[in-house]
C-alpha positions as CSV (number, residue, x, y, z in Angstrom):
1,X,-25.1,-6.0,11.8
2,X,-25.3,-3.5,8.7
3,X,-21.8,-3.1,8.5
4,X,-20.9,-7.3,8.5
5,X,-23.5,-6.9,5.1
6,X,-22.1,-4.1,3.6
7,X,-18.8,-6.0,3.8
8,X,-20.4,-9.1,2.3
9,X,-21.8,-7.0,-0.4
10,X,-18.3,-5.9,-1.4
11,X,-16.9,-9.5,-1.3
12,X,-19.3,-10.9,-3.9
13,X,-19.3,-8.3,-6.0
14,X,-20.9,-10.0,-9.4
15,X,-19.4,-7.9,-12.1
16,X,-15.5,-9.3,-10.6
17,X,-17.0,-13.1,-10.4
18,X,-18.2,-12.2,-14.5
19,X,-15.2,-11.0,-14.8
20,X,-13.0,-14.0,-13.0
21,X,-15.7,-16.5,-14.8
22,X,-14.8,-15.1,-18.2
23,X,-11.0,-14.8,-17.9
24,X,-11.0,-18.5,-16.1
25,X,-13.0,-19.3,-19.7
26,X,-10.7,-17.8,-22.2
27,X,-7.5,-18.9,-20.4
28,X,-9.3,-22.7,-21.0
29,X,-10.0,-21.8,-24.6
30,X,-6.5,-20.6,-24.9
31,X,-5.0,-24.2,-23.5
32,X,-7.4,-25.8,-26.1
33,X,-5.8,-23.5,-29.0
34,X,-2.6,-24.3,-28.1
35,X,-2.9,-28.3,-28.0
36,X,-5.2,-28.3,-31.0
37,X,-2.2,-27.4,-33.2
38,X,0.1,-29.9,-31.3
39,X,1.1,-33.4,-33.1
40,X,-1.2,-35.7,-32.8
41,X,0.3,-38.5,-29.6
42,X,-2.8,-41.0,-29.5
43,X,-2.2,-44.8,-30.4
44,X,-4.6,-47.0,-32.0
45,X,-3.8,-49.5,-30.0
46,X,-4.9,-52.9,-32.1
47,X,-3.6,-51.6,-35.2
48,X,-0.6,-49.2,-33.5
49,X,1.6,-50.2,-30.9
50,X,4.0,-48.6,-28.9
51,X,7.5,-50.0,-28.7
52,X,7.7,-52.1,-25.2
53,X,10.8,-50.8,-22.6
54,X,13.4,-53.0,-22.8
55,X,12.8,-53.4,-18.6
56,X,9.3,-54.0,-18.8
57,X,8.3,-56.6,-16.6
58,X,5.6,-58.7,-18.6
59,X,5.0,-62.2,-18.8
60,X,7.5,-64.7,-17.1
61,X,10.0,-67.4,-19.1
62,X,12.0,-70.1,-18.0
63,X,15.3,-70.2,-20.1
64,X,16.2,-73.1,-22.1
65,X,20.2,-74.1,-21.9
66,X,21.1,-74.6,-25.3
67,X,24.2,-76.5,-24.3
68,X,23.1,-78.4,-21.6
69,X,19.6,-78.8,-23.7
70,X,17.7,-78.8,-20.7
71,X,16.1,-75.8,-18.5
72,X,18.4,-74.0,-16.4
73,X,15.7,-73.7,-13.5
74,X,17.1,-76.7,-10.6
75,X,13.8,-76.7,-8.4
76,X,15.6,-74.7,-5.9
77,X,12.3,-73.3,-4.6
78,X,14.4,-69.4,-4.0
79,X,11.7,-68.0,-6.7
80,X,8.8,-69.6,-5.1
81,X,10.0,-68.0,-1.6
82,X,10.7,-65.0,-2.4
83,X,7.3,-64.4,-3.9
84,X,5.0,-62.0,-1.2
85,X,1.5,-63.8,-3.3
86,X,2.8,-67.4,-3.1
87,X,2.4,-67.2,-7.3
88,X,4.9,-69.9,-7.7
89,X,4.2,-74.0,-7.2
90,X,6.8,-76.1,-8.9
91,X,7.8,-80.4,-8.4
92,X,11.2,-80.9,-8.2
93,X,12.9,-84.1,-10.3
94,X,16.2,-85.6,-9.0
95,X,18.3,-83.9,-6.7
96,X,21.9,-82.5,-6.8
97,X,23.7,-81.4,-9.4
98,X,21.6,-82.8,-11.9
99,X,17.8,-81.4,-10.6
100,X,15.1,-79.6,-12.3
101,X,11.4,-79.2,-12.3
102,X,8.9,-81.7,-14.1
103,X,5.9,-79.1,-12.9
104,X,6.2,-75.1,-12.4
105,X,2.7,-73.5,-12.0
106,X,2.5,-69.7,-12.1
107,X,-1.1,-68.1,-11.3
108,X,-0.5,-64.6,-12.8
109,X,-4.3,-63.5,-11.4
110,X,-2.7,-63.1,-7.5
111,X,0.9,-61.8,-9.4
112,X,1.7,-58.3,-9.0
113,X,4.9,-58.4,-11.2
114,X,7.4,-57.3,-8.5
115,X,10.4,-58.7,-10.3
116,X,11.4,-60.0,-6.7
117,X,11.1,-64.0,-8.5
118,X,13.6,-62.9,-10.8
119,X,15.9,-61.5,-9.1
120,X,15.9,-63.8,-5.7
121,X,17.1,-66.7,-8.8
122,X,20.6,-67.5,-8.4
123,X,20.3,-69.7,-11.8
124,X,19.1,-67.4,-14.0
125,X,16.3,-69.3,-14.8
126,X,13.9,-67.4,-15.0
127,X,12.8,-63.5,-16.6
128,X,10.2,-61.9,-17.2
129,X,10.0,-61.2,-21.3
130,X,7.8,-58.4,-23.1
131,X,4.6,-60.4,-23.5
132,X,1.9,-57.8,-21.7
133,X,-1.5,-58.7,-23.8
134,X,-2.5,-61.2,-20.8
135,X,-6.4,-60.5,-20.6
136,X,-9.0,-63.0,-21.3
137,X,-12.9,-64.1,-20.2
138,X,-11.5,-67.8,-18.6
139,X,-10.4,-67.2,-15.1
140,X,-7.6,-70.4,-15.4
141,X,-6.8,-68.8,-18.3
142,X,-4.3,-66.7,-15.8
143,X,-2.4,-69.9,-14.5
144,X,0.8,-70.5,-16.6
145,X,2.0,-74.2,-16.5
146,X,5.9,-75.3,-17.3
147,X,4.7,-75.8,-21.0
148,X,3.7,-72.3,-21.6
149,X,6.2,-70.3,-19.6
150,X,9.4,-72.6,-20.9
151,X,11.1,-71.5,-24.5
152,X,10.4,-73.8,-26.9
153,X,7.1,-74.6,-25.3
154,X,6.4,-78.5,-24.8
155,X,9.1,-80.2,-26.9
156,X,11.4,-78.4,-24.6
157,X,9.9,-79.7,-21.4
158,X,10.0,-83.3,-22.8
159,X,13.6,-82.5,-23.5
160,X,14.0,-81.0,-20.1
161,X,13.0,-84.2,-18.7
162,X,14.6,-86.9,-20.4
163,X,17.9,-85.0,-20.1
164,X,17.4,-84.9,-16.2
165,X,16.4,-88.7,-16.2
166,X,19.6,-89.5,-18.6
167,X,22.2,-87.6,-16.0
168,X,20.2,-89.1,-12.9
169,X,20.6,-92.5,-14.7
170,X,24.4,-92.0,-15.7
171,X,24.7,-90.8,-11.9
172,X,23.5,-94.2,-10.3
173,X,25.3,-96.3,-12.9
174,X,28.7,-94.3,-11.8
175,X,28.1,-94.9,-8.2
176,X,28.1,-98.4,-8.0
177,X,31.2,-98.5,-10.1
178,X,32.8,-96.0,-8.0
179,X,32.3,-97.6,-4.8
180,X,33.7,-100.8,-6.4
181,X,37.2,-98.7,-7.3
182,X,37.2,-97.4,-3.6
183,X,37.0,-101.2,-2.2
184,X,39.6,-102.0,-4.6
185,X,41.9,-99.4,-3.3
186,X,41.3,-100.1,0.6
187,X,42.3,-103.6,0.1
């Protein structure tokens, strides 16, 4: 029993814990001296901010078809399955060639930004763009409606949908006549 304290004795020997203590401290002072002459890498973030990766996957967009002057999202529903937090609620308008959405809802408080909407879009309707500052106090402030997340905002919604109606319109009036010029042929 002696001997097992002798050997603890040696073990915790205090002038080699002073000594480990105070080379632990000056190799800490010495890290401090080094980064006190570094450059200085801290942002002030209202006033500074850092450039945004071009990959970044921030807030979502629905592209606007110049040329078509209408959205180029169809209603296909592909986003909204693909999504693992059900984010996504959209209404189609018309059907076939001519569809597209009069309603698209995004709730970006369940969203966990996986990209996986984007990318499951055969259409390339819709991306997610380099907006991040998303915060506020109103919890429906997180829900996104076709008027925010479209570009152009609400004028190009209202276009959106009177282009659809025109081409759904146009559609009907060509099928009657069409199925007039078939009759006429089978005669």
């Amino acid at each position: 029993m002696v001997k097992r304290h002798a050997a603890e004795q040696e073990r915790y020997n205090p002038f080699v814990m002073l000594a480990d203590g105070l080379l632990t401290l000056f190799y800490g002072m010495l890290v401090t001296w080094r980064n006190l002459w570094r450059p200085k890498i801290t942002v002030r973030y209202p006033y500074e901010r850092r450039p945004v990766p071009p990959r970044y996957r921030g807030l979502f967009y629905l592209k606007w078809n110049e040329e078509k002057q209408r959205l180029n999202c169809v209603g296909c529903t592909l986003c909204a399955q693909a999504c693992p937090t059900d984010v996504i609620t959209m209404v189609k308008l018309g059907k076939g060639t001519h569809a597209g959405v009069s309603e698209f809802t995004m709730d970006l408080g369940r969203c966990m930004f996986c990209n996986l909407c984007v990318e499951a879009c055969p259409f390339d309707a819709i991306y997610m763009g380099p907006a991040y500052e998303l915060a506020s106090e109103r919890r429906d402030a997180a829900v996104f409606r076709i008027a925010d997340l479209a570009q152009g905002g609400e004028e190009a919604v209202r276009k959106n949908i009177e282009t659809i109606q025109r081409l759904m319109a146009e559609e009907e009036k060509a099928k009657p006549a069409a199925a007039h010029a078939s009759e006429g042929h089978a005669s």
